[in-house]
Structure formats: C-alpha cells, structure tokens
BALOBA-1460 file (C-alpha; in Angstrom, 3 decimals):
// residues 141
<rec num="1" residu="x" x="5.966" y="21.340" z="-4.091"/>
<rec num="2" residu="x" x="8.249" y="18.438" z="-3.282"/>
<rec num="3" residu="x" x="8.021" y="15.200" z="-6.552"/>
<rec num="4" residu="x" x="6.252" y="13.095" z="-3.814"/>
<rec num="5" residu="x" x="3.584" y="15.677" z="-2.755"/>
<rec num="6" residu="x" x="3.328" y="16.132" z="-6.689"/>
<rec num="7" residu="x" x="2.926" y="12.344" z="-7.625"/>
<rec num="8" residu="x" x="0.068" y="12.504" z="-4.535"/>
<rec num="9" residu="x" x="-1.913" y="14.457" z="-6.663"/>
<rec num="10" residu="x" x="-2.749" y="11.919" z="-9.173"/>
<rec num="11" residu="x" x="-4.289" y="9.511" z="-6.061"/>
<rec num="12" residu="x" x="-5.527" y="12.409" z="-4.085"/>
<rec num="13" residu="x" x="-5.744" y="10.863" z="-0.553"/>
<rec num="14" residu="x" x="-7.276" y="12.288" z="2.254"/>
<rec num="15" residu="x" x="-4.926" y="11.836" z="4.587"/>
<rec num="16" residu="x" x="-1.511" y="13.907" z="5.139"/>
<rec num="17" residu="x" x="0.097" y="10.710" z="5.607"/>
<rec num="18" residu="x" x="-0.624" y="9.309" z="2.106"/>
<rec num="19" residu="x" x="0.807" y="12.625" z="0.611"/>
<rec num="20" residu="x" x="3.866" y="12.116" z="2.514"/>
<rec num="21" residu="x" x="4.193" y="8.706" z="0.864"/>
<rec num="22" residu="x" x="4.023" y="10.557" z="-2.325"/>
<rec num="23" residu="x" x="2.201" y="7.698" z="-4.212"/>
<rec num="24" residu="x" x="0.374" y="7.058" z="-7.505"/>
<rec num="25" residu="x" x="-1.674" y="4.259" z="-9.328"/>
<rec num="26" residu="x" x="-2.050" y="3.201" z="-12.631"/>
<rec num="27" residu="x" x="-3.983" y="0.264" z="-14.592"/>
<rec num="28" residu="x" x="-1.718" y="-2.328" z="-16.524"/>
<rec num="29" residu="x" x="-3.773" y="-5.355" z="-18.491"/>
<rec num="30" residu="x" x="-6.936" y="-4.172" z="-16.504"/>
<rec num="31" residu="x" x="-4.800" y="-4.553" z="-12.811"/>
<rec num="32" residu="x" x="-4.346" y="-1.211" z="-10.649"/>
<rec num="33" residu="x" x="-1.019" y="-1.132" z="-9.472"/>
<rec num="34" residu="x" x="0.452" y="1.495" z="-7.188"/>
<rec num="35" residu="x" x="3.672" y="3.169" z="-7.366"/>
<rec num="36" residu="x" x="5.852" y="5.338" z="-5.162"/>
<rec num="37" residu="x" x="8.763" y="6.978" z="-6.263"/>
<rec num="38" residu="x" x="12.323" y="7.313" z="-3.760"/>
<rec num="39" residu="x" x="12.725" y="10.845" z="-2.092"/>
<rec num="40" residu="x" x="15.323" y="11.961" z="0.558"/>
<rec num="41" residu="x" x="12.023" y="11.770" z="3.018"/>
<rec num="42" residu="x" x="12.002" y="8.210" z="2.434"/>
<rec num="43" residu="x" x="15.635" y="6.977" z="3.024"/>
<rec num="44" residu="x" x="16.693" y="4.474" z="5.470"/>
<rec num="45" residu="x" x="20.346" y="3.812" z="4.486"/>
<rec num="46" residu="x" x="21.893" y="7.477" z="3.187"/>
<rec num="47" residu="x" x="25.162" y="5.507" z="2.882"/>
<rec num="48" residu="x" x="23.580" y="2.954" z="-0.307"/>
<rec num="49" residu="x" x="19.737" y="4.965" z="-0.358"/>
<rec num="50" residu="x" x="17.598" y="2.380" z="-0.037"/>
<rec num="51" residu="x" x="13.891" y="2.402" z="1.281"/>
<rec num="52" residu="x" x="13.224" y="2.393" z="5.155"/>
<rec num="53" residu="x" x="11.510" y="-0.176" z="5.864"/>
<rec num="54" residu="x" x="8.599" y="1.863" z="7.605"/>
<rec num="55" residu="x" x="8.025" y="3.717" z="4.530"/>
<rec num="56" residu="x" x="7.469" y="0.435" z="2.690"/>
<rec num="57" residu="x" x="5.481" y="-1.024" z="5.094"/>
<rec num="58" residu="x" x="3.045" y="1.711" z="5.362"/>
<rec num="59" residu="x" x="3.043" y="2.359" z="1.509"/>
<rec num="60" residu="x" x="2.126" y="-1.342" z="1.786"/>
<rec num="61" residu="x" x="-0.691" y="-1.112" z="4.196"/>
<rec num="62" residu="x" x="-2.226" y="2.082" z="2.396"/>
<rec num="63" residu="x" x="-2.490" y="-0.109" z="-1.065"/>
<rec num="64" residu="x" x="-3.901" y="-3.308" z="1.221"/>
<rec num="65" residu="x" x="-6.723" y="-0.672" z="2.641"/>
<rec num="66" residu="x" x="-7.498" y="1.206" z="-0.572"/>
<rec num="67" residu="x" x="-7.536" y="-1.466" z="-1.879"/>
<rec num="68" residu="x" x="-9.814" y="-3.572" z="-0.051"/>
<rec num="69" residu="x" x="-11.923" y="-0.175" z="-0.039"/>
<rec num="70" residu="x" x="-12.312" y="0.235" z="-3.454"/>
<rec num="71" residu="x" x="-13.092" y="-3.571" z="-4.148"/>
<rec num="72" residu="x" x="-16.004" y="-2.970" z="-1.401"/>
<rec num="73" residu="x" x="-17.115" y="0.461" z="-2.950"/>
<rec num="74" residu="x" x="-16.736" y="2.206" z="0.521"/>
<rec num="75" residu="x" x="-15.350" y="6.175" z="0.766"/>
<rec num="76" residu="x" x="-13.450" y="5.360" z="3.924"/>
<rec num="77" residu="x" x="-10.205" y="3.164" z="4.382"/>
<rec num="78" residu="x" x="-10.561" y="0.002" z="6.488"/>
<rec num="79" residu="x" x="-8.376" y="0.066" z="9.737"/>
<rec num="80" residu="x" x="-6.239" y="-2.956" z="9.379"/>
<rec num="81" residu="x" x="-5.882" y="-5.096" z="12.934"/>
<rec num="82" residu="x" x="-2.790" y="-7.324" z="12.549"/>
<rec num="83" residu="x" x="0.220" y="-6.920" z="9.433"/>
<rec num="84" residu="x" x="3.213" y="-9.316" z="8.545"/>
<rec num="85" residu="x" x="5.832" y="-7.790" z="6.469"/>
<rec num="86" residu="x" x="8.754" y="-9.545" z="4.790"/>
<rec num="87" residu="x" x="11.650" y="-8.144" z="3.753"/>
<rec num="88" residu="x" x="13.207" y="-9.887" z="1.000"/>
<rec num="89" residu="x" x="16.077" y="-8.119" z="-0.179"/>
<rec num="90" residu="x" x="16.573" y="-4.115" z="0.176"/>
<rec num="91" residu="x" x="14.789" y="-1.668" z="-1.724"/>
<rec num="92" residu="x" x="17.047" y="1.192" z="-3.520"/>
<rec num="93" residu="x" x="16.338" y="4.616" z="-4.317"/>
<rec num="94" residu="x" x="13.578" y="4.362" z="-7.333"/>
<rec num="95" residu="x" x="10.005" y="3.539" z="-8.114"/>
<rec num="96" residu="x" x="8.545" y="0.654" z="-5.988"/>
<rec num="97" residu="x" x="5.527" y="-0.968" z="-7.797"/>
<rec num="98" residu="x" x="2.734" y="-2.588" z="-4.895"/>
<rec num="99" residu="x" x="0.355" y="-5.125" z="-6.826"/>
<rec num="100" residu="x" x="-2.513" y="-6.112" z="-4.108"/>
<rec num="101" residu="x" x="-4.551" y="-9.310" z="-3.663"/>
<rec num="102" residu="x" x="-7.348" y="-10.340" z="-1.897"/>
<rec num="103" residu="x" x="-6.458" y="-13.492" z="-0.266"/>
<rec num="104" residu="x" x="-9.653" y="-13.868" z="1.322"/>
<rec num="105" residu="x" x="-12.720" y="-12.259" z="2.356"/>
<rec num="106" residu="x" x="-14.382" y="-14.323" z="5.162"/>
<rec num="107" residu="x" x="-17.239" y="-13.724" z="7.487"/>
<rec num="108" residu="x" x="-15.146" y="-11.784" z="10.003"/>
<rec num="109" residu="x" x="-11.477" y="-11.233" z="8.729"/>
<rec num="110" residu="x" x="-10.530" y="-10.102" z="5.127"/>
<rec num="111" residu="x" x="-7.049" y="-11.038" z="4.111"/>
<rec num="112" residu="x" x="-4.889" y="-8.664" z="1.640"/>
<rec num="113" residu="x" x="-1.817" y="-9.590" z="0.498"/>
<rec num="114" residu="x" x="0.640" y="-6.741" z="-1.403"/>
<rec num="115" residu="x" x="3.955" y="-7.519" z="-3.269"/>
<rec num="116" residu="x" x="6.266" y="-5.057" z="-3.272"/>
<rec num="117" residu="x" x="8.398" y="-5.023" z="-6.999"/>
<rec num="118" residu="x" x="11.662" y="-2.611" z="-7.457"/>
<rec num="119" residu="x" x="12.557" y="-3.195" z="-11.118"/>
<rec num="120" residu="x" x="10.586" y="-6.121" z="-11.698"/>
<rec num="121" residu="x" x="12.039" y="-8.122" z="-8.717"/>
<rec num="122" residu="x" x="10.274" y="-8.744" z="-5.152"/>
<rec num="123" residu="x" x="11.553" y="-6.982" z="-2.730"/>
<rec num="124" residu="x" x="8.804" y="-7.379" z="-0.173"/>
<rec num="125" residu="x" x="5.848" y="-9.319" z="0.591"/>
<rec num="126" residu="x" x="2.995" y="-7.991" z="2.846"/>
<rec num="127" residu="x" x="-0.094" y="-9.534" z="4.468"/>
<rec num="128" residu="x" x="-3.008" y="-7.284" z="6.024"/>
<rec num="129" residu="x" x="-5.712" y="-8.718" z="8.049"/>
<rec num="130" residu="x" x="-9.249" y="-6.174" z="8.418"/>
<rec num="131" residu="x" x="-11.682" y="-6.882" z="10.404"/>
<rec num="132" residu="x" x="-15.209" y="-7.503" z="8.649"/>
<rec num="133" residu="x" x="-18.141" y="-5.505" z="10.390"/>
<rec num="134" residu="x" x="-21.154" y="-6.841" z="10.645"/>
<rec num="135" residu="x" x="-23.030" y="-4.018" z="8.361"/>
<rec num="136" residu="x" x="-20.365" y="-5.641" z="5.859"/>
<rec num="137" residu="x" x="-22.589" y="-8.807" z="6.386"/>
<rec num="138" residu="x" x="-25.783" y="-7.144" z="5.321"/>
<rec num="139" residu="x" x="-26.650" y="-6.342" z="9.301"/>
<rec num="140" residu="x" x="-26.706" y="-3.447" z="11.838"/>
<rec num="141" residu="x" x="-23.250" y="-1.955" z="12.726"/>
C-alpha cells in the first residue's frame, strides 16, 4: 500500500478518487483541517516536484464538499456547479494543509471558500459554489 492510499485510511472516503488524493484531517483549536501529503502520483513539475495544479484543485474541491457535507450532517458529498482557483505561488513536494470556510449559505447557492497552506504560507485560494436543493429549504426535492 502506497503512503497516500495509507494516509486515506484515516478519512476513509468512498470514492476511489479521494484515496488517490491520499488525504487526511485533523482538529487544531477546535478547526478540522485537511492535509495531503506529496507522492510521485501527484507531481506536476518532476524537474523542481511541485504539486499539479489538478491535484490541488481537486484536493480543494473534496475539502469544500466534505466540508459543506459535514456542516449540513448529510452522508453524501454535494456536487459543486461552478469553482475559481488561484494559484498563488507553486506548491513543492510536502504536506499541503486545506482550512475551509463557509462564505455563505443562501437560499439557492452555498459558497465555500478553501486556503491552501504549504509550510504555513498560502499557496492557493479556492472558491466552490453548490447548489442548495430545495429539501435543503425544509421542502420536497
């Protein structure tokens, strides 16, 4: 077992995907933050290894959905309809930290917003926008 399928365990997701990312969580001062550590998978640059950009975008939108799930008590992950992703500076080989935030939760779009920190320093900045269904309202879906 490869160290990303092994740091997986600790999150156990559901979907093949999210084991590929290889990521983890943990609770500092009573915040989850999610971590994912550098593997040869995850290279975009074997000349300086640094992060592709992919990776960190989807390791972003998989913290933005769980989350927004977790916050909402729900099982499954929210599809996200529309991302921005900004790339501050690049990301090299070891442990990216993702801190989420709910922006804002209105009637029909809930906004997530997930920093992306590689030894303490921002290295990206991501904003997820998911739908709200009406049975989130309190009606019929």
């Amino acid at each position: 077992m490869t160290d990303c399928a092994e740091a997986a365990m600790v999150l156990v997701p559901a979907v093949p995907f999210h084991r590929f990312l290889g990521m983890r969580e943990e609770v500092v001062e009573g915040e989850t933050r999610y971590l994912m550590d550098f593997c040869e998978n995850h290279v975009g640059n074997p000349l300086i290894r640094t992060f592709h950009g992919g990776v960190l975008a989807s390791f972003g939108e998989v913290v933005a959905a769980t989350h927004l799930a977790r916050s909402l008590a729900r099982v499954e992950l929210p599809a996200c309809s529309t991302l921005t992703f900004d790339y501050l500076r690049p990301a090299f080989a070891g442990t990216i930290c993702a801190v989420p935030h709910i922006v804002r939760a209105g009637r029909r779009i809930t906004t997530v917003s997930v920093q992306l920190r590689l030894d303490n320093k921002l290295a990206c900045i991501g904003r997820f926008l998911f739908p709200v269904g009406t049975a989130d309202l309190g009606g019929s879906a």
